[in-house]
N, CA and C atoms as a LAMMPS dump frame, in Angstrom:
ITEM: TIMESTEP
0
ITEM: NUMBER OF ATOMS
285
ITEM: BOX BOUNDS ff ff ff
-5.0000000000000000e+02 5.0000000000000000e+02
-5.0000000000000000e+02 5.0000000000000000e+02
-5.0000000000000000e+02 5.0000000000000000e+02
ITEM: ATOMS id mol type element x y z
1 1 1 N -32.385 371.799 233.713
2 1 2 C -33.273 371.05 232.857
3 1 3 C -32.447 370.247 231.852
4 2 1 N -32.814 369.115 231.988
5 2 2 C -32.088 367.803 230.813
6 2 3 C -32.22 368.606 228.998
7 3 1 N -31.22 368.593 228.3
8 3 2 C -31.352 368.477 227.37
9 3 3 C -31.694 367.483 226.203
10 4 1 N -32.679 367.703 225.58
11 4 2 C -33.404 366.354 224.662
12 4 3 C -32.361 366.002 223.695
13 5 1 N -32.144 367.015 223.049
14 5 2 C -31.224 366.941 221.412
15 5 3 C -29.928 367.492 221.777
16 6 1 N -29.15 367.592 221.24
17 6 2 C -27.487 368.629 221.61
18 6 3 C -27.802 369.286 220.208
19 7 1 N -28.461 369.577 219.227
20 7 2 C -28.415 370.219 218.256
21 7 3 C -30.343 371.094 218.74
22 8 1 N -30.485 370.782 219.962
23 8 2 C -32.319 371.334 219.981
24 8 3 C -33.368 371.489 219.118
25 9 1 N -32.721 370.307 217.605
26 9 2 C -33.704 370.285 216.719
27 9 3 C -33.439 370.941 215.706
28 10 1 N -32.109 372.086 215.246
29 10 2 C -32.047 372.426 214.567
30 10 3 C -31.051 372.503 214.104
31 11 1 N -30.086 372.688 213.024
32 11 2 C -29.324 372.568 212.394
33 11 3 C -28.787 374.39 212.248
34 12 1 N -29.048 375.458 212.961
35 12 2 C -28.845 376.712 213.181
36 12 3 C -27.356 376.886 213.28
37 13 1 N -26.877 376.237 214.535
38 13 2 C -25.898 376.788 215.132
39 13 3 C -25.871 377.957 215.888
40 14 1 N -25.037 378.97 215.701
41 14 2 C -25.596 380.546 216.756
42 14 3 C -25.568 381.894 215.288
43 15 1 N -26.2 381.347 214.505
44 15 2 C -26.277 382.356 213.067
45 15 3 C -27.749 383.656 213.364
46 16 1 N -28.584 382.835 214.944
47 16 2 C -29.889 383.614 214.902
48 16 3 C -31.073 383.055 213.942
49 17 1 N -31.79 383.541 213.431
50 17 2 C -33.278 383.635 212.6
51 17 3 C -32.507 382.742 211.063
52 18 1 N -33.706 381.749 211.106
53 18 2 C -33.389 381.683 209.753
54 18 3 C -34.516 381.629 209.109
55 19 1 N -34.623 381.757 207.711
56 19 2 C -35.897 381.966 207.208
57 19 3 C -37.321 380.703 207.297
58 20 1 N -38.375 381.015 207.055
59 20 2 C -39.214 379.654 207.053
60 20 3 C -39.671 379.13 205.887
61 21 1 N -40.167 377.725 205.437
62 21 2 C -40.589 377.316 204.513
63 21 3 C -41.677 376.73 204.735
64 22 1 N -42.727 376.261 203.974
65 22 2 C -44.138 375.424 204.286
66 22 3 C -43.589 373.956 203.671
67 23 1 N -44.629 373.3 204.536
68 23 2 C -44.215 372.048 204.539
69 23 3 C -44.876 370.994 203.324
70 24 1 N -44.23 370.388 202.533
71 24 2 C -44.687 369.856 201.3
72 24 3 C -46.166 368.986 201.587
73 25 1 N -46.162 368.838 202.59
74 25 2 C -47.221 367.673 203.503
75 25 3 C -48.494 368.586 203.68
76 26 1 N -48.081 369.299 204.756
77 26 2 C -49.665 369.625 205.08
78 26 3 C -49.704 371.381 205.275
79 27 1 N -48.741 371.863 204.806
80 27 2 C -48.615 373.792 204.338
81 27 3 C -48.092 374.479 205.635
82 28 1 N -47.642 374.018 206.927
83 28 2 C -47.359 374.667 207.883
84 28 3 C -45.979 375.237 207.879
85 29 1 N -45.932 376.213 208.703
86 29 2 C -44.813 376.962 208.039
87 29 3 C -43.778 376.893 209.209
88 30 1 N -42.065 376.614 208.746
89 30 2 C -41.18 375.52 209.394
90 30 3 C -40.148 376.13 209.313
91 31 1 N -39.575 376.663 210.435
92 31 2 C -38.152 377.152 210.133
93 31 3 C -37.169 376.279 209.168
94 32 1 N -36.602 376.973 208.514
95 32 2 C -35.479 375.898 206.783
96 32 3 C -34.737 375.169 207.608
97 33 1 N -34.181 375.691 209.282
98 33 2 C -33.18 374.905 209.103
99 33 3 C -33.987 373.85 210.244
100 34 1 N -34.795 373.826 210.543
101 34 2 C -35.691 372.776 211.075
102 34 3 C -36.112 371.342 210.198
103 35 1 N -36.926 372.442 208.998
104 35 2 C -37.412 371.329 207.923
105 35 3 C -36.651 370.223 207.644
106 36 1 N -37.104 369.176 207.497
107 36 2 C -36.294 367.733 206.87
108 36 3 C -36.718 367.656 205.486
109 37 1 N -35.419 368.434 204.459
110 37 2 C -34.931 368.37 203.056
111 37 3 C -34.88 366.814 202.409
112 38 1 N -36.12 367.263 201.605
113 38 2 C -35.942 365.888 200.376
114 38 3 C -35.749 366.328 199.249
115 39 1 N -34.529 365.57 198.209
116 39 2 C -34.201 366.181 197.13
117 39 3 C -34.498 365.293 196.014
118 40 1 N -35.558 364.826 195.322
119 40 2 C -35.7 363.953 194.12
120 40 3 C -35.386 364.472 193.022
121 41 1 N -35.177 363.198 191.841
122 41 2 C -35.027 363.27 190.045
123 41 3 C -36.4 362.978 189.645
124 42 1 N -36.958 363.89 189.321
125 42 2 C -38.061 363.508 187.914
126 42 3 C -37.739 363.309 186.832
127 43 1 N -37.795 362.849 186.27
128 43 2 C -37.927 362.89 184.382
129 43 3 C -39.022 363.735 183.874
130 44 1 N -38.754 364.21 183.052
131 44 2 C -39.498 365.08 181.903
132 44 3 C -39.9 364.431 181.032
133 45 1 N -39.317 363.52 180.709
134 45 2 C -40.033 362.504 179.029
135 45 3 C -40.177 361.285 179.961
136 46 1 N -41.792 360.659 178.8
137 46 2 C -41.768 359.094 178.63
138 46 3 C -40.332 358.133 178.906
139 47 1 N -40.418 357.428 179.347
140 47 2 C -39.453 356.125 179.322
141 47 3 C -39.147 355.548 178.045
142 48 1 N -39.73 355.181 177.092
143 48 2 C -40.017 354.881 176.043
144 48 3 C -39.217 355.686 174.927
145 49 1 N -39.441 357.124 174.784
146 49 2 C -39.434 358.099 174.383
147 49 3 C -38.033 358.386 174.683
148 50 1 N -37.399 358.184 176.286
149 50 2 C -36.383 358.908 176.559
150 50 3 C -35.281 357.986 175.933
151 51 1 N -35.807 356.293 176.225
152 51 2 C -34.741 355.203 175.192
153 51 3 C -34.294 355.424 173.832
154 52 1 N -35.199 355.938 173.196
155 52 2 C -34.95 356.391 171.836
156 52 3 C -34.004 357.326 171.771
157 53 1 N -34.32 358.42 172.184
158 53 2 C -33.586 359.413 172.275
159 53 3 C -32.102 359.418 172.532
160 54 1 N -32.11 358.449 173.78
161 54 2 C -30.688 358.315 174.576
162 54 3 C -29.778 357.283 173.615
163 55 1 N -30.681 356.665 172.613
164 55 2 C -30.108 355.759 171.219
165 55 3 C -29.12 356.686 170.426
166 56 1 N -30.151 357.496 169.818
167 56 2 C -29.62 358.43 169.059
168 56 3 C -28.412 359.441 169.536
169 57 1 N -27.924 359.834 170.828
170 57 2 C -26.988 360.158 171.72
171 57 3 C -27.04 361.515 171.991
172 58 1 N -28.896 361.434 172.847
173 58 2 C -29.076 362.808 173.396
174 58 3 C -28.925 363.253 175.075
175 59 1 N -28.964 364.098 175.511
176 59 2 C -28.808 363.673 177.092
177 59 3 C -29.978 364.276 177.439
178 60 1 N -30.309 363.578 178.322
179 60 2 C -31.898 364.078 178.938
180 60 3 C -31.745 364.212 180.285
181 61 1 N -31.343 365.356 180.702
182 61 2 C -31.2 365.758 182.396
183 61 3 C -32.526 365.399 182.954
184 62 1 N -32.528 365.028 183.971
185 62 2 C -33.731 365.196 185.064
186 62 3 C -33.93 366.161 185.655
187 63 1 N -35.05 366.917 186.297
188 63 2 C -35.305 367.827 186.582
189 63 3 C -35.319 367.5 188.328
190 64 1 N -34.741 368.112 189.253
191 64 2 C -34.678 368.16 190.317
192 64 3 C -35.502 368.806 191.45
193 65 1 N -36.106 368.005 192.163
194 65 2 C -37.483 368.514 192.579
195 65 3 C -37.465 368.001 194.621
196 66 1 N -37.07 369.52 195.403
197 66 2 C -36.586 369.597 196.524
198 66 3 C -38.119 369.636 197.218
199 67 1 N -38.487 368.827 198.073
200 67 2 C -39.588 369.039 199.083
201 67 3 C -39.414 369.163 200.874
202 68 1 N -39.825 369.887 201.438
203 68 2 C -39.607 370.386 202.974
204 68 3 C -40.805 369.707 203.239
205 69 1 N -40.355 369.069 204.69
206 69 2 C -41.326 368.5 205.744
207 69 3 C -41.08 369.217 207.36
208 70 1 N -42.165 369.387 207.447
209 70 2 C -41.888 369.256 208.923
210 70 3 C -41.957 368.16 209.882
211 71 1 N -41.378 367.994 210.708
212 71 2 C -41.117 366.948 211.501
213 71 3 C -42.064 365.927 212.025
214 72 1 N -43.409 366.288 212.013
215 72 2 C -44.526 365.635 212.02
216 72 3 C -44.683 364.851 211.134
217 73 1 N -44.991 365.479 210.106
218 73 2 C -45.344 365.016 208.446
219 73 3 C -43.643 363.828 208.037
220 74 1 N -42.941 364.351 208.768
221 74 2 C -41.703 363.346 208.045
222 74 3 C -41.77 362.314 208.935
223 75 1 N -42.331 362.192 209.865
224 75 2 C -42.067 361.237 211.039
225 75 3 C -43.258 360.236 210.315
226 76 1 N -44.545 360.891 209.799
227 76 2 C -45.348 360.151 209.317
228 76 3 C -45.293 359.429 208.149
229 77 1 N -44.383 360.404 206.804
230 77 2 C -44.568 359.602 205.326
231 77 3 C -42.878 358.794 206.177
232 78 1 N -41.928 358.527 207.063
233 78 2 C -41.023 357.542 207.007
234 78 3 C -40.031 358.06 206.248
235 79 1 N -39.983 359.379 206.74
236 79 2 C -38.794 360.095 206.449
237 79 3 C -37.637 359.858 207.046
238 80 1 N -38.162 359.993 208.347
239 80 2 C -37.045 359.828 209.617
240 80 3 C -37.762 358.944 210.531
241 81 1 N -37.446 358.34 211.306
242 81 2 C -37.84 357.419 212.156
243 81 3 C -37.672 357.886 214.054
244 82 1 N -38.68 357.367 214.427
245 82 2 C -38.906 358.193 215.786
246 82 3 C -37.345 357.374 216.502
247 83 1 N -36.363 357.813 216.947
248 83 2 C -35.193 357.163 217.589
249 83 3 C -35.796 357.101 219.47
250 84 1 N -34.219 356.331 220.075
251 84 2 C -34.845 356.172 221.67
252 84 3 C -34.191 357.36 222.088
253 85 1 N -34.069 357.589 223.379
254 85 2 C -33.379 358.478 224.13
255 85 3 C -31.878 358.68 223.94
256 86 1 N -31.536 357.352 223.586
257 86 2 C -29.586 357.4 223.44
258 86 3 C -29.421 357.765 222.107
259 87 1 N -30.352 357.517 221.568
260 87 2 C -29.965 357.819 219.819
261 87 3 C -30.161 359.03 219.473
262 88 1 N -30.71 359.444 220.167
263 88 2 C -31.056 361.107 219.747
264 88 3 C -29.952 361.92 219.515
265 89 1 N -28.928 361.826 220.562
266 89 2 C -27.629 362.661 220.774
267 89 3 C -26.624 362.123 220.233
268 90 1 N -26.988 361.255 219.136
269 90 2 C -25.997 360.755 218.003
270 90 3 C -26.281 361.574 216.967
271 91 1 N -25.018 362.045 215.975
272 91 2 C -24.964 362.849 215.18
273 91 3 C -24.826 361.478 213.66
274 92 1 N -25.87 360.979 213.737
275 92 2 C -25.742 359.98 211.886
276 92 3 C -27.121 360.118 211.253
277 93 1 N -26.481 359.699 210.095
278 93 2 C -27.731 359.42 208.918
279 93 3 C -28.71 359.12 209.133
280 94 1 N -30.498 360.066 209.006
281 94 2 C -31.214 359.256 209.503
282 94 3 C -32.042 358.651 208.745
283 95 1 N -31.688 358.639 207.347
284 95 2 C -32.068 357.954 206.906
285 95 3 C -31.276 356.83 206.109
């Protein structure tokens, strides 16, 4: 039988079980090393608020805010993009 992926979709390797996470999208529950990891910066303060501040010479970290998709849901918000047959078994950036 043809192989689709050379990684079969997951990012495992031969470690066995890895734990699962729900998916930021629609709650289904996704092996971690399956899920497609998004890592954003929020801000905590106003814009406005944070200029002032950053005047006066304060530092205002952002708060870091990680969301899991599953492969459905990422294929849909344009996470990752559906590739052809040759691209699949390329190991690059997919986004």
């Amino acid at each position: 039988m043809p192989k689709k992926r050379t990684s079969r979709g997951r990012t495992k390797g031969g470690k066995g079980s890895s734990g699962t996470v729900h998916c930021s999208q629609c709650g289904a529950m996704v092996p971690r090393d399956k899920a497609k990891k998004i890592t954003g910066r929020i801000t905590l303060v106003e814009p406005t608020l944070a200029k002032e501040l950053r005047a006066q010479g304060a530092f205002i970290s952002p708060a870091t805010d990680v969301k899991f998709y599953c492969v459905s849901c990422a294929v849909h918000r344009g996470v990752v993009k559906v590739r052809s047959e040759t691209e699949r078994r390329t190991n690059t950036k997919l986004r």
